[in-house]
N, C-alpha and C positions, 0 to 999 in steps of 0.2 A: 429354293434354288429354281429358278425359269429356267425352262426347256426353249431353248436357242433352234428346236428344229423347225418351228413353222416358218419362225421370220427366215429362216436359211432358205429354205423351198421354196417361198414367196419370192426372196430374192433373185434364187435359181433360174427360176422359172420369166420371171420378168429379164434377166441377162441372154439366156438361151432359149426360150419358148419354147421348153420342152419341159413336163412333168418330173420332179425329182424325190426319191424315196430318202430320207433324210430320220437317221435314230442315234442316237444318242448310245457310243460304247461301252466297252468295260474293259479296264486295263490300263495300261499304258500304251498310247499310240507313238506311232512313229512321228521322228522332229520333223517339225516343216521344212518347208523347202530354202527358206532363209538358214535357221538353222543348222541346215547339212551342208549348206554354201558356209556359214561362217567356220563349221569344223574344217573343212576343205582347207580354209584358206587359214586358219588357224595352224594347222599340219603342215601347210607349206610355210609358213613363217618359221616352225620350231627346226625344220629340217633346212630351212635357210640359214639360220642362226645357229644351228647346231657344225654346220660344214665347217671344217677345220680353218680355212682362210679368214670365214668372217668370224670363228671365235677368236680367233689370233688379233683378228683388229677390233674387235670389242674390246678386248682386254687388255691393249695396247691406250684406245680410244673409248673409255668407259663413258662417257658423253655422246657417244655417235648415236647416231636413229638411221636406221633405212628407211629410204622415200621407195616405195611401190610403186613400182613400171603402171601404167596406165595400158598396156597393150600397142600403144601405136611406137613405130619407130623412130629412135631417135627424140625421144620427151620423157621426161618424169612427172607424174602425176602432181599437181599445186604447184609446176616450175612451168614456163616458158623458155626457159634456158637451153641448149641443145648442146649436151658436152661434148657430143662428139665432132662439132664443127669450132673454130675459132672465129670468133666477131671483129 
């Protein structure tokens, strides 16, 4: 098993030009930063899906999928569509 700490330092150092102490743990580390984004939003999924309206339309609509807000107003993320205006 190669120890990944020099090329990391090497790398470190060439992104920030600054020296980096770089060793190898023991245990279990903490999940990355993706990771703790994916539980994040894994948790808001369960408690969106868990909310008594959209279990009622799941189960009415066992075929439905939620499309995920994109952040901006007024859009769903993979639509163009704007539901809340009429064309």
């Amino acid at each position: 098993n190669e120890d990944p700490a020099p090329d990391l330092r090497d790398a470190l150092r060439k992104l920030t030009g600054e020296r980096w102490h770089v060793e190898r743990g023991t245990g279990d580390g903490l999940p990355s930063l993706r990771e703790a984004a994916d539980t994040v939003k894994a948790e808001a999924a369960r408690r969106v899906r868990s909310a008594p309206l959209v279990a009622a339309a799941f189960a009415a609509f066992p075929h439905a999928e939620l499309i995920e807000d994109d952040g901006r107003p007024g859009t769903l993320s993979g639509s163009d569509r704007n539901w809340s205006k009429h064309a």
